[in-house]
C-alpha positions in Angstrom: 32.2 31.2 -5.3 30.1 30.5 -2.2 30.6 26.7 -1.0 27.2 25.3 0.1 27.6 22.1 1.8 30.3 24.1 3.3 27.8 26.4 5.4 25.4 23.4 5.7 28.0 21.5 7.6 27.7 23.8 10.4 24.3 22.6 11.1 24.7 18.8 11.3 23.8 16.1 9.6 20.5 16.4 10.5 19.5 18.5 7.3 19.0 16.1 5.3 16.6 14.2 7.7 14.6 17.1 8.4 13.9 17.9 4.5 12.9 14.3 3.6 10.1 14.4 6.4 9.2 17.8 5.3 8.6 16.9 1.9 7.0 13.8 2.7 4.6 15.3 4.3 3.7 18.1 2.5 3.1 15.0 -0.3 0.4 13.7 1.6 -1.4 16.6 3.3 -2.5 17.2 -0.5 -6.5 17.1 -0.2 -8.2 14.9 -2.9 -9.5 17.4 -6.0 -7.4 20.0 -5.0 -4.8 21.0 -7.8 -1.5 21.0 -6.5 1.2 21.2 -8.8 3.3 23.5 -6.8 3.3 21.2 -4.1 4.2 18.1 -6.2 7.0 20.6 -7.5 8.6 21.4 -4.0 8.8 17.8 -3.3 10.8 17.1 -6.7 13.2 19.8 -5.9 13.5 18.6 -2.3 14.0 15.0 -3.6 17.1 16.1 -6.0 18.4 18.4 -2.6 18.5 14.7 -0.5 20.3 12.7 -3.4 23.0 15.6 -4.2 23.6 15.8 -0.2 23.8 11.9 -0.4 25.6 11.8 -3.2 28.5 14.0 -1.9 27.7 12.0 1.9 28.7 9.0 0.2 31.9 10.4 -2.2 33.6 11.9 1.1 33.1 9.0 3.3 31.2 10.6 5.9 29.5 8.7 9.0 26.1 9.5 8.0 26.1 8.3 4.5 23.6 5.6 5.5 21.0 8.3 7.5 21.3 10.3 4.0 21.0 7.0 1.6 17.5 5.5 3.8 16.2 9.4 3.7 16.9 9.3 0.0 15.1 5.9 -0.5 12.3 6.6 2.0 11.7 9.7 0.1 11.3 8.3 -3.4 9.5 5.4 -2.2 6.9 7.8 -0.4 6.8 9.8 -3.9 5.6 6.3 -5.5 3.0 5.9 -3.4 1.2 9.1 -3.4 -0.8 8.9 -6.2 -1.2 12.4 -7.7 -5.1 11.9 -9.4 -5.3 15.6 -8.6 -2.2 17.1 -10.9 -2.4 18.3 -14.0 0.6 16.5 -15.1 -1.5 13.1 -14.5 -3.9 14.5 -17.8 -0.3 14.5 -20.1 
């Protein structure tokens, strides 16, 4: 079985980082009217990416567990601001 945050760890903590401001801003460079679900959908799986890193960050003790804990709550505070008007899920 392949271990994943094994082969991460060869590229530094700075993973994690990178993702949330990745997500976050493909969040907001949504246009208004424009339907993007997939978008919204990237995000989500990029949001559960940050907390299983932090989650494992935190259980091993590593220096970084507070980098990975303010991405994580950055991240889902950005995802309550955005106010996807232009999803389909918003209609449900």
């Amino acid at each position: 079985m392949v271990d994943w945050f094994g082969a991460m760890e060869g590229y530094g903590n700075f993973v994690v980082p990178v993702l949330a401001i990745w997500a976050i801003a493909s969040l907001y460079t949504i246009k208004p009217g424009c339907h993007c679900a997939v978008t919204e959908g990237f995000f989500l799986i990029a949001l559960v990416v940050i907390a299983v890193c932090t989650i494992r960050t935190v259980a091993a003790m590593e220096a970084c567990w507070l980098v990975h804990t303010a991405c994580l709550g950055v991240t889902v505070v950005a995802g309550v601001m955005r106010r996807p008007e232009s999803s389909g899920w918003a209609d449900v």
